[in-house]
C-alpha positions as CSV (number, residue, x, y, z in Angstrom):
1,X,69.0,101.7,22.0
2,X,72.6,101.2,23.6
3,X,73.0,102.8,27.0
4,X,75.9,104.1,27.9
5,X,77.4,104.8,31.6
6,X,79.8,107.6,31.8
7,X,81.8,108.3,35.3
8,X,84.5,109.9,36.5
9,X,85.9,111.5,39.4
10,X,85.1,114.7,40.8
11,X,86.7,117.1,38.5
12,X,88.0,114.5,35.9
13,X,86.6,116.5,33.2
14,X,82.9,114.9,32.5
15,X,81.2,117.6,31.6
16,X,83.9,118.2,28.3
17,X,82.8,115.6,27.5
18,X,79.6,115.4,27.7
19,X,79.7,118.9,25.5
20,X,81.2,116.7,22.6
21,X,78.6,114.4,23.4
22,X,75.6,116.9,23.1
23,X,77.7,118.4,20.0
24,X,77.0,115.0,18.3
25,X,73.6,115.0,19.2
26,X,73.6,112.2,21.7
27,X,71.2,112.6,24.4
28,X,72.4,112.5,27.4
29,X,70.6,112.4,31.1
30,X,72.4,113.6,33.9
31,X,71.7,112.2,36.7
32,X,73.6,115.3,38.8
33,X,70.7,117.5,37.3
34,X,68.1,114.5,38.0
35,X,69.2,114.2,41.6
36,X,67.9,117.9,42.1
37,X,64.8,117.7,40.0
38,X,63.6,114.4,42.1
39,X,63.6,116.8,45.0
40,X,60.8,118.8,42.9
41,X,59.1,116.1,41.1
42,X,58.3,113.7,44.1
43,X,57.9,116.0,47.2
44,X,57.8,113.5,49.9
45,X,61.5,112.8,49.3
46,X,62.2,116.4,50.9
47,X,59.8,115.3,54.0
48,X,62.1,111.7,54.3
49,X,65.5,114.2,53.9
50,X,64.5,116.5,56.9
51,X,62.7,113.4,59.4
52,X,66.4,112.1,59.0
53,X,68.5,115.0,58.8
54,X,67.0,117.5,60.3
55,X,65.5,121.3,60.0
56,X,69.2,122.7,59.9
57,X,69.5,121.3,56.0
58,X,66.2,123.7,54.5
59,X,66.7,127.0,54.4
60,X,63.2,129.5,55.5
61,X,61.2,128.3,52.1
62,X,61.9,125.0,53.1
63,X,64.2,124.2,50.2
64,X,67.0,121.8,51.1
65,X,71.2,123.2,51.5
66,X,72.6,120.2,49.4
67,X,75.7,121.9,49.6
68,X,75.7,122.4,53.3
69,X,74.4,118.2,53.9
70,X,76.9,117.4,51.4
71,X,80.2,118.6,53.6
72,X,78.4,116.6,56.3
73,X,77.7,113.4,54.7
74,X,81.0,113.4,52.7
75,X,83.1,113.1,56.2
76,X,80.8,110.8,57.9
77,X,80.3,107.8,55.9
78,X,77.5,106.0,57.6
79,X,75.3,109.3,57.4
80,X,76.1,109.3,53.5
81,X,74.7,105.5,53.1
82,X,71.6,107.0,54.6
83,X,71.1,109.6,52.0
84,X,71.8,107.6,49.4
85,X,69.6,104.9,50.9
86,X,66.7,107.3,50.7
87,X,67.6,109.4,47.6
88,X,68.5,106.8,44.8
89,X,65.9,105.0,44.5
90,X,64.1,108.2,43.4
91,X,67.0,109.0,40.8
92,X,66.8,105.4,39.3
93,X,63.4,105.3,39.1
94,X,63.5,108.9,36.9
95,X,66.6,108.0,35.1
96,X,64.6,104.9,33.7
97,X,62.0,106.7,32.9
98,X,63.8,108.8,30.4
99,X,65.7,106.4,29.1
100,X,62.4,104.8,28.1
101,X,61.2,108.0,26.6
102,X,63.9,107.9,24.8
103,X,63.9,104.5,23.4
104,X,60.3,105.6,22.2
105,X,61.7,108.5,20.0
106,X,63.6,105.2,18.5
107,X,67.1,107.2,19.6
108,X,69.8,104.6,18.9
109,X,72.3,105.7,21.6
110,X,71.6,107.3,25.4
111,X,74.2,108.4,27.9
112,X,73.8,108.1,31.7
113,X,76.3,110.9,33.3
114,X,76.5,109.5,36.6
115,X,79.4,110.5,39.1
116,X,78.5,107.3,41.3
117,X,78.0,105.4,38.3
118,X,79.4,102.3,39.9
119,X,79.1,103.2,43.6
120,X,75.5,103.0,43.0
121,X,75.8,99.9,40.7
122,X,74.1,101.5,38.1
123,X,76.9,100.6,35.6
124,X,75.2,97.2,35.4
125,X,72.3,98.6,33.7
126,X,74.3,100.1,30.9
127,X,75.4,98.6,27.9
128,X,78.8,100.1,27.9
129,X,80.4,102.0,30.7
130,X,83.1,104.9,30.1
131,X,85.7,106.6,32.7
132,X,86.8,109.6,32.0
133,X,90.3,109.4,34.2
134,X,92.8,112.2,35.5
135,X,95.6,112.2,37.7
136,X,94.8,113.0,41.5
137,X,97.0,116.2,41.7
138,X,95.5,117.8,38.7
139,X,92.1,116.5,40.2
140,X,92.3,118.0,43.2
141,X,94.0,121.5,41.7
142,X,90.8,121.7,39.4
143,X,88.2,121.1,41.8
144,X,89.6,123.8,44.3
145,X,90.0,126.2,41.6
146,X,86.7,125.4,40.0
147,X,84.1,125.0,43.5
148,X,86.4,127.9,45.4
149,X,87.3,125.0,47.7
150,X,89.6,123.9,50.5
151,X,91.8,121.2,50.0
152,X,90.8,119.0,52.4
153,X,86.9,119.8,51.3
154,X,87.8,118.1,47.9
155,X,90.2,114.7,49.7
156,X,86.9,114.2,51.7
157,X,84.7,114.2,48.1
158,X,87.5,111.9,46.2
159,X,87.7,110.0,49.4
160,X,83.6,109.8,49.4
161,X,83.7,107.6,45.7
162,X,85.6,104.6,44.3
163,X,89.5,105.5,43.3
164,X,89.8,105.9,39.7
165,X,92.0,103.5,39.2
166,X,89.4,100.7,40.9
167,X,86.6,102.5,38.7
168,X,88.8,101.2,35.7
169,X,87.9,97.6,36.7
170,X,84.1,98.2,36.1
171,X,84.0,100.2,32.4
172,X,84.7,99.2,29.2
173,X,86.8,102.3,28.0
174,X,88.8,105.0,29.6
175,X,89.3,108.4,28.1
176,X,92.4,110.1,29.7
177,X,91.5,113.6,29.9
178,X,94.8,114.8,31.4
179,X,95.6,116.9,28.2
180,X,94.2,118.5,25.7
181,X,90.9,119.0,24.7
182,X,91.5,118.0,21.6
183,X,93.0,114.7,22.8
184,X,89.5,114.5,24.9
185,X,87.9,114.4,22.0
186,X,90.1,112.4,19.4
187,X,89.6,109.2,22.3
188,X,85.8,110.5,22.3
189,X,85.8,110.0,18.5
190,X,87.3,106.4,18.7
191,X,85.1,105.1,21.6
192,X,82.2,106.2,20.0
193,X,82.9,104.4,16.7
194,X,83.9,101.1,19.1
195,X,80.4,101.5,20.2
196,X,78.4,101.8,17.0
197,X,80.2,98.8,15.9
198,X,79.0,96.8,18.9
């Protein structure tokens, strides 16, 4: 089974083209959706969460405000390699595990959707890594739109991961997703066909 890494920026357009993907058929885990189910799945993650953070993050059921910790630990770094110290383990450990599931339905091709695909070094587990790339202007205009954010909410997140143009070091193909859809989807067409060939 080939696994493949696909990254971007906040607001580069992933999910398009993760629709194309799931259009095709090809599976695809991602690990934004994983990071919430971990918190369900293996309850002592939540306990770890609020020793470090505090009660002020979980809400009266004791479900945790990711979107509240996340404008914390986006504009104070040191706090944000504490989460991720104590969160990713959990979300490499699950992401592995259905991969393998995967590999036992004999599914020839898997992709990991993975904002921090290469923050997180996870890119070195794939086969083949993707970028789907956009300007920073259009970046930041969709996001705000998008997440009914500030401006300076969405710097801090862009500022939070790798530059796209450093991500381009680290992945095998770059799908510029700065026009059309159907542009999207014609590079899609051709890095998929790279793929199978590999």
């Amino acid at each position: 089974m080939i696994k493949v890494g696909l990254t971007g920026g906040i607001g580069s357009g992933k999910s398009t083209v993760t629709a194309f993907l799931k259009e095709r058929l090809i599976p695809v885990i991602d690990a934004d959706i994983v990071s919430r189910e971990v918190l369900k799945i293996y309850p002592e993650l939540l306990n770890k969460l609020k020793e470090e953070f505090g009660e002020k993050y979980f809400d009266e059921v004791g479900n945790l405000k990711r979107r509240e910790l996340g404008n914390f630990v986006f504009v104070h770094q040191l706090e944000r390699v504490k989460l991720e110290e104590i969160i990713l383990p959990y979300i490499k450990k699950e992401i592995n595990k259905r991969l393998e599931n995967y590999r036992s339905l004999k599914v020839n091709i898997c992709v990991v959707d993975a904002p921090t695909l290469i923050e997180t070094g996870l890119y070195e587990e794939m086969d083949v890594n993707i970028l789907v790339y956009i300007d920073e202007t259009t970046q930041i205009n969709r996001v705000m739109k998008r997440d009914n954010m500030k401006e300076a909410e969405v710097k801090d997140r862009i500022k939070a991961q790798i530059p796209l143009e450093e991500k381009k070091k680290h992945v095998d193909f770059v799908i510029d997703n700065s026009g059309t859809t159907d542009n999207t989807e014609r590079q899609l067409e051709k890095v998929l066909s790279s793929i199978e060939i590999i």
